[in-house]
C-alpha positions in Angstrom: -15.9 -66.1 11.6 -14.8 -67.2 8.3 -18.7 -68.3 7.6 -20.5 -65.2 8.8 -18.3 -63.3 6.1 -18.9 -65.3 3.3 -22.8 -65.3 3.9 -22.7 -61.5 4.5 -20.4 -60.8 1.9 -22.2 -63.2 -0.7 -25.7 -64.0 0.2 -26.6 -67.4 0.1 -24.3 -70.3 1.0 -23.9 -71.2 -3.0 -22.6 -68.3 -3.9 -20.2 -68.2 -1.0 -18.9 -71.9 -1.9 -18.5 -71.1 -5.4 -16.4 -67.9 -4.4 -13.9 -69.8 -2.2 -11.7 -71.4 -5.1 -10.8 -67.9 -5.9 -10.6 -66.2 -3.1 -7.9 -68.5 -1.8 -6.3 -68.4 -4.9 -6.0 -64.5 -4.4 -4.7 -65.1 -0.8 -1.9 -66.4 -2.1 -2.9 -70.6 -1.0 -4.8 -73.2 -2.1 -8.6 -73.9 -2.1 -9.8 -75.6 1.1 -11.1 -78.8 0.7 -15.1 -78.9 0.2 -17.4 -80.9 1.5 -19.7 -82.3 -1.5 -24.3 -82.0 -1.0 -24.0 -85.9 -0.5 -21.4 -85.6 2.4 -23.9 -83.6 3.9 -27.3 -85.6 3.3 -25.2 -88.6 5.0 -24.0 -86.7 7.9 -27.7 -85.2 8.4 -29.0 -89.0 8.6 -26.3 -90.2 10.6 -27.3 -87.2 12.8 -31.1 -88.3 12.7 -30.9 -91.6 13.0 -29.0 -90.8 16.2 -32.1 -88.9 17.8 -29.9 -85.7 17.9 -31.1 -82.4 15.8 -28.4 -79.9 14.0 -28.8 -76.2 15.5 -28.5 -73.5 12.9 -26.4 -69.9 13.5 -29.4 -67.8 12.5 -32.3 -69.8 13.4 -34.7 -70.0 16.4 -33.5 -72.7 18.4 -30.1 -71.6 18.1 -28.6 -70.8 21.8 -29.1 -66.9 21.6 -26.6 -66.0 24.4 -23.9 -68.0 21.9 -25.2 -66.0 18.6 -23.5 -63.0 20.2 -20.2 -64.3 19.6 -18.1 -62.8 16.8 -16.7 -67.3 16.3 -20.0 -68.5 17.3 -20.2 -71.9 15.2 -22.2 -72.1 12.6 -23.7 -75.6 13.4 -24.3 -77.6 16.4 -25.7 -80.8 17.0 -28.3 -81.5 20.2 -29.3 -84.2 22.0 -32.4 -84.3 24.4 -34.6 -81.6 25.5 -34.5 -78.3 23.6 -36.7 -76.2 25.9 -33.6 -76.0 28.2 -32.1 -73.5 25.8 -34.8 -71.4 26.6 -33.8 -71.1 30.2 -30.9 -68.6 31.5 -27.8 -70.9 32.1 -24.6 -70.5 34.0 -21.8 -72.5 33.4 -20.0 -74.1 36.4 -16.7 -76.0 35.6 -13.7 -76.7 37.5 -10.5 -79.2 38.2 -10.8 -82.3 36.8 -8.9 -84.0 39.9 -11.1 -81.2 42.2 -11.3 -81.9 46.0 -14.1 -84.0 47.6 -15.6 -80.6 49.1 -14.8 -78.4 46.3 -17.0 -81.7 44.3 -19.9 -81.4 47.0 -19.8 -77.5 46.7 -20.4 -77.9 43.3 -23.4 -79.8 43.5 -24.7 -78.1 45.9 -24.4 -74.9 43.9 -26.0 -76.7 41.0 -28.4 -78.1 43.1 -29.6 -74.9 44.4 -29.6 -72.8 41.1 -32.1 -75.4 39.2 -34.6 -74.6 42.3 -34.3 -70.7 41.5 -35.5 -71.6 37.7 -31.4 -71.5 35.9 -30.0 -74.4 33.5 -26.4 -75.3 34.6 -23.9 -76.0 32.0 -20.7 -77.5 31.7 -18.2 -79.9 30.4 -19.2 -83.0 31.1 -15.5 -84.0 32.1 -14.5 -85.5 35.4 -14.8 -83.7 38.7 -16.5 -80.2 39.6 -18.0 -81.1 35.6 -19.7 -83.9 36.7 -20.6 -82.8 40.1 -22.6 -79.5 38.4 -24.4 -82.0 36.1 -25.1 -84.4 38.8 -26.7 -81.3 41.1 -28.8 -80.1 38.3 -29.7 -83.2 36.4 -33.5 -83.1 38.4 -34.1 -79.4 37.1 -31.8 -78.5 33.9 -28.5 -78.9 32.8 -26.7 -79.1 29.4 -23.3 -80.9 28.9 -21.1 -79.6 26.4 -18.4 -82.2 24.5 -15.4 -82.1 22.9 -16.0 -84.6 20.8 -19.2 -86.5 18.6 -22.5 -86.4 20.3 -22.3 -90.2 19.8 -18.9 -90.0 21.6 -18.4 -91.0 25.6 -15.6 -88.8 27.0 -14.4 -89.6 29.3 -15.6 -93.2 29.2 -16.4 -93.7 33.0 -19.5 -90.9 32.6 -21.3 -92.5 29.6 -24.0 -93.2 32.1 -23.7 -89.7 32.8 -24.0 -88.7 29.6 -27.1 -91.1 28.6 -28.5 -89.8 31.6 -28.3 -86.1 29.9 -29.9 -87.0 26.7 -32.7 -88.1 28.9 -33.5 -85.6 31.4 -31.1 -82.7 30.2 -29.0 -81.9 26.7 -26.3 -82.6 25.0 -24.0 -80.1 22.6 -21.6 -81.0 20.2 -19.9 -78.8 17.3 -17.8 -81.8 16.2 -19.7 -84.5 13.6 -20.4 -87.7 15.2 -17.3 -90.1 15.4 -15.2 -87.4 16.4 -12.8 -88.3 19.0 -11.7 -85.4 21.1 -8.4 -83.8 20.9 -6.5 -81.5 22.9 -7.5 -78.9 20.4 -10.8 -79.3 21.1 -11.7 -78.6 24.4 -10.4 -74.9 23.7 -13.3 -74.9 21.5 -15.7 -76.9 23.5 -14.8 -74.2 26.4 -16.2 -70.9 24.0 -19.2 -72.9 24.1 -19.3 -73.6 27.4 -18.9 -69.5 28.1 -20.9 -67.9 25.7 -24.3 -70.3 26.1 -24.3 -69.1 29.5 -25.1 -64.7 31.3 -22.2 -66.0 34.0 -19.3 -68.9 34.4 -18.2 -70.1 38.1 -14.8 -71.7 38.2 -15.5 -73.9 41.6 -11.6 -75.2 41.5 -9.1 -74.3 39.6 -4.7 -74.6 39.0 -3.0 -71.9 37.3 -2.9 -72.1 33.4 -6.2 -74.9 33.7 -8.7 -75.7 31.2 -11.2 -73.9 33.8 -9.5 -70.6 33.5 -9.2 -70.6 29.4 -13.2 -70.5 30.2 -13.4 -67.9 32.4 -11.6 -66.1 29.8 -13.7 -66.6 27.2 -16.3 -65.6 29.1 -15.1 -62.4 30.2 -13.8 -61.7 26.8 -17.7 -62.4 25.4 -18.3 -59.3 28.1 -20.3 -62.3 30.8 -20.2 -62.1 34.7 -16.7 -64.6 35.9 -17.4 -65.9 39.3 -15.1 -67.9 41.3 -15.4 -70.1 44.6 -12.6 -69.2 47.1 -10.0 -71.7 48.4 -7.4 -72.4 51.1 -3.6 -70.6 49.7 -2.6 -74.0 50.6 -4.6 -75.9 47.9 -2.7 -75.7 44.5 -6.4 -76.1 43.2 -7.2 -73.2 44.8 -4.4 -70.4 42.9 -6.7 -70.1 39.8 -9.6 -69.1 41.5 -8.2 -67.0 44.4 -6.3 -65.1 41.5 -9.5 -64.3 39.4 -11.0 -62.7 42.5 -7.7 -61.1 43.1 -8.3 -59.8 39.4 -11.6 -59.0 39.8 -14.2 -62.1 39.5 -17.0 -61.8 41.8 -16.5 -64.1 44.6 -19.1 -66.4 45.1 -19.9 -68.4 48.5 -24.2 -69.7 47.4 -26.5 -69.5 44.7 -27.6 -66.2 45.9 -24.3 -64.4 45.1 -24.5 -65.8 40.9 -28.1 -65.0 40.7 -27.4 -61.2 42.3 -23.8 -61.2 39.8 -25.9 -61.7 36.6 -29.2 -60.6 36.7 -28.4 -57.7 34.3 -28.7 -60.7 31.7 -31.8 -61.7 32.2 -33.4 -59.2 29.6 -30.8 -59.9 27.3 -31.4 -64.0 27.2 -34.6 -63.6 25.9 -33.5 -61.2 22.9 -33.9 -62.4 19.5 -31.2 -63.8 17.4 -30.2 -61.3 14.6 -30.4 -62.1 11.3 -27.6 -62.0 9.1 -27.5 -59.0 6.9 -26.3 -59.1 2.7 -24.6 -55.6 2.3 -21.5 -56.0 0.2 -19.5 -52.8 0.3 -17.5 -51.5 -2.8 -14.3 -52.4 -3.4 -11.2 -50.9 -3.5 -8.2 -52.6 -5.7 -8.0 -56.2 -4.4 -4.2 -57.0 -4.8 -3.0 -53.3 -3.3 -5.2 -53.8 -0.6 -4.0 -57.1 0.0 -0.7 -56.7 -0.2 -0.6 -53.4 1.9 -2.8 -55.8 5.2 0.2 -58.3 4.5 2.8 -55.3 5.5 1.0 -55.1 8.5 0.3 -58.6 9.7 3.2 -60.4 11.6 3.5 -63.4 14.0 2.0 -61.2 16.8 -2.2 -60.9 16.9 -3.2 -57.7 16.0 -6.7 -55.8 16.3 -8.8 -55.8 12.9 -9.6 -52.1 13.4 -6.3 -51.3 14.0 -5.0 -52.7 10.4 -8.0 -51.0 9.1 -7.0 -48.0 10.8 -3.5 -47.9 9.8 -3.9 -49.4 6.0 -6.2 -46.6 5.0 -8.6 -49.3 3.1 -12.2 -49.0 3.7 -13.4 -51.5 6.5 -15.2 -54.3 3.6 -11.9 -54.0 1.5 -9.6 -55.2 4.6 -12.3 -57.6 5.7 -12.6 -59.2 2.6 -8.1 -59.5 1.6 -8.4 -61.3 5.4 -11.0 -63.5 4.0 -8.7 -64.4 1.2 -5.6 -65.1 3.2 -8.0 -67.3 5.5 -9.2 -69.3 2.8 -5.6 -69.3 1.5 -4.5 -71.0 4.8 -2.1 -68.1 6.1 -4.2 -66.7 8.4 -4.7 -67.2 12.4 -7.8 -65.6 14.2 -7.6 -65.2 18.2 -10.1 -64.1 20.1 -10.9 -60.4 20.6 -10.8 -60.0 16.8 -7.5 -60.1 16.5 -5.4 -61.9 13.5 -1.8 -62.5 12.8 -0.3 -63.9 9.3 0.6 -67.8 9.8 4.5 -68.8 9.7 4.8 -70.5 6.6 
């Protein structure tokens, strides 16, 4: 989010890097560390040399399902066959430790969706992950990781994984070497969500990975399917309580192609281009200091701190900039922010 407000607010990517220094000095922090253009030239031939190819916000072969996302990432790095992000995908995931059924479901599923013409996505972890990539892996599926592209997480599916950048396609945000970490697969799991018109959580426990996704996906306004399970299962509570809150319940492949067909137009939509418009100003440090009065430890709604603060909508945008930059910021999803504990 931080990068699509620099480049709207400033243009071109130099002018935004130039700007940062200051900007976090008015936010009340220091400068973020930046990268230098050699960092960058290495990282691009470590990325080539790998066979993998950066994906650029903005840019044609950029998943265009995932543009629409206010923290869509600015860069992400691809290995194996690009025309799959053509396709309309729907992301399957599930328990790592998921039942032997619940496993076979999942395949099946996959299985049959890549004979109606869909990609399957997913996480490439253990269990109903690996499952959906197996069932797909003859038609179209794309694995997105937590960690490097060059990285095999868990190790047990590097074969799996190989197998992907040879007959399907790999996504990573993180730069090759990267080592997942917890924080990561929250991350990983946006991905996962917003690449895809629909997300089926096959198995699922209460407060899972699986059901951080299905957030995300409803949150980015896509269809949240669910595969029911016996009240006896523990696996079974996350997705019996999505369809108690309202996820479509799914029992074939017919039932996710009839839940998100509205998409299909929209998957084919162009990506929009980023637009320079810099608003006038108002008086930086009143501004700033009146958003600080607002912001606590609890997330609040942008518009509503727009709303109450008075400021013109670029003004507030661009003292929440600052304090990003400044490192006393927190975004959450829904455009929400709250000011960081020092």
């Amino acid at each position: 989010m931080t990068y699509r407000q620099l480049i709207a607010r400033f243009g071109t990517p130099a002018e935004a890097l130039a700007a940062v220094p200051e900007l976090a000095r008015r936010g009340g922090g220091r400068a973020p560390a930046l990268r230098s253009a050699s960092d960058a030239e290495r990282e691009i031939a470590r990325v080539e040399k790998l066979g993998a190819k950066f994906l650029v916000l903005g840019q044609g072969l950029y998943p265009r399902l995932l543009a629409e996302l206010e923290d869509a990432p600015p860069l992400l790095i691809a290995k194996g066959d690009l025309k799959l992000l053509d396709l309309q995908a729907v992301s399957i995931v599930g328990a790592r430790n998921a039942s032997a059924a619940a496993c076979r479901f999942a395949r099946g599923l996959a299985h049959d969706l890549g004979q109606l013409g869909m990609v399957v996505g997913s996480g490439l972890a253990r269990g109903i992950d690996s499952a959906a990539h197996d069932g797909a892996l003859e038609t179209g599926t794309i694995g997105v990781i937590a960690g490097g592209i060059d990285v095999f997480y868990p190790p047990e599916n590097q074969a799996r994984q190989e197998a992907l950048f040879e007959r399907g396609l790999v996504v990573a945000e993180m730069p090759p070497g990267t080592e997942p970490r917890a924080r990561h697969f929250p991350y990983r799991n946006r991905i996962i969500a917003g690449m895809a018109s629909g997300t089926v959580v096959v198995e699922a426990a209460p407060r899972s990975g699986s059901l951080i996704t299905a957030r995300l996906a409803a949150e980015a306004g896509r269809e949240v399917m669910a595969v029911p399970g016996s009240p006896l299962d523990p696996r079974a509570q996350g997705c019996n309580q999505l369809i108690r809150d309202g996820a479509t319940l799914v029992q074939n492949a017919a039932d996710v192609v009839e839940a998100i067909r509205p998409y299909q137009a929209r998957v084919r939509s162009a990506p929009s281009a980023y637009v320079h418009a810099p608003e006038e100003m108002a008086d930086g440090e009143d501004v700033l200091a009146a958003i600080e009065s607002l912001l606590g430890p609890s997330p609040a709604p942008v518009d509503e701190i727009i709303r109450l603060s008075g400021a013109a909508s670029g003004a507030v945008q661009m003292a929440l900039l600052e304090l990003d930059l400044a490192g006393r910021l927190d975004r959450h999803a829904g455009n929400k922010v709250s000011l960081r504990a020092a």
